[in-house]
C-alpha positions in Angstrom: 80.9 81.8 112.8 83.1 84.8 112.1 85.9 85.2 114.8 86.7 88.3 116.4 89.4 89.7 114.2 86.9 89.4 111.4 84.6 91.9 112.9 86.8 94.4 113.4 88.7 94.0 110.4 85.0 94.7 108.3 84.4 98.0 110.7 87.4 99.0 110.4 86.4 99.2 106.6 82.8 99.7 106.7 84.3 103.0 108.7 87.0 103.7 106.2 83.8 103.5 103.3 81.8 105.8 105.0 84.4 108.5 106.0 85.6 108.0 101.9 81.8 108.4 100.6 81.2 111.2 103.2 84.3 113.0 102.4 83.7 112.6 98.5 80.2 114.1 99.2 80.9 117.1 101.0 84.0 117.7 97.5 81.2 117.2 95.6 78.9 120.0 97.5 81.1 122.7 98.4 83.0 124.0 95.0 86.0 124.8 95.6 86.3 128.8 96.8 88.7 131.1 95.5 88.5 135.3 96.7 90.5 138.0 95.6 89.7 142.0 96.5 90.4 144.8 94.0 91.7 142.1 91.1 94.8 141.2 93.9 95.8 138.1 94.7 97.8 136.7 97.9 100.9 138.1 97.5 99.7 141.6 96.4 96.9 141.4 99.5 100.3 140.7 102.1 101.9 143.8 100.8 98.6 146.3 100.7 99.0 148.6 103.7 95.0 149.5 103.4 94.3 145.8 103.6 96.1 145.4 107.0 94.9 148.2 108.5 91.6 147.0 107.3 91.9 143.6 108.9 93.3 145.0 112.3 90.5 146.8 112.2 88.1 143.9 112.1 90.2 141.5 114.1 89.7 142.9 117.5 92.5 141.6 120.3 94.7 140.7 118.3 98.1 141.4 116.5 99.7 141.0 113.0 103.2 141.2 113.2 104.4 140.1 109.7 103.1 137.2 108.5 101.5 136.1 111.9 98.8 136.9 114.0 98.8 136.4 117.8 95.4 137.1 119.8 
């Protein structure tokens, strides 16, 4: 008869299995996404004053000050 430590040792990694499989699945699903506007990347995007105002704009309640936002 298998004890009580047993059992939760095995779902502890019938758990770990799943959460492994699932995660591997969802990689495997969803490519990996990479955006860029205008041919800029991240750097040139922080530094573009039309991009901020563009993104104050949409963000309503909120405010960028740097390289935060606080809403």
């Amino acid at each position: 008869m298998i004890d009580r430590y047993t059992k939760v040792l095995l779902t502890v990694i019938a758990v770990n299995l799943t959460v492994m499989v699932g995660w591997g699945a969802v990689k495997v699903l969803v490519p990996e996404v990479r955006a860029e506007v205008a041919g800029m990347d991240y750097y040139d995007l922080r530094t573009d004053y039309d991009f901020k105002k563009a993104v104050r704009y949409i963000v309503e309640d909120c405010d960028v000050d740097g390289d935060s936002i606080d809403c």
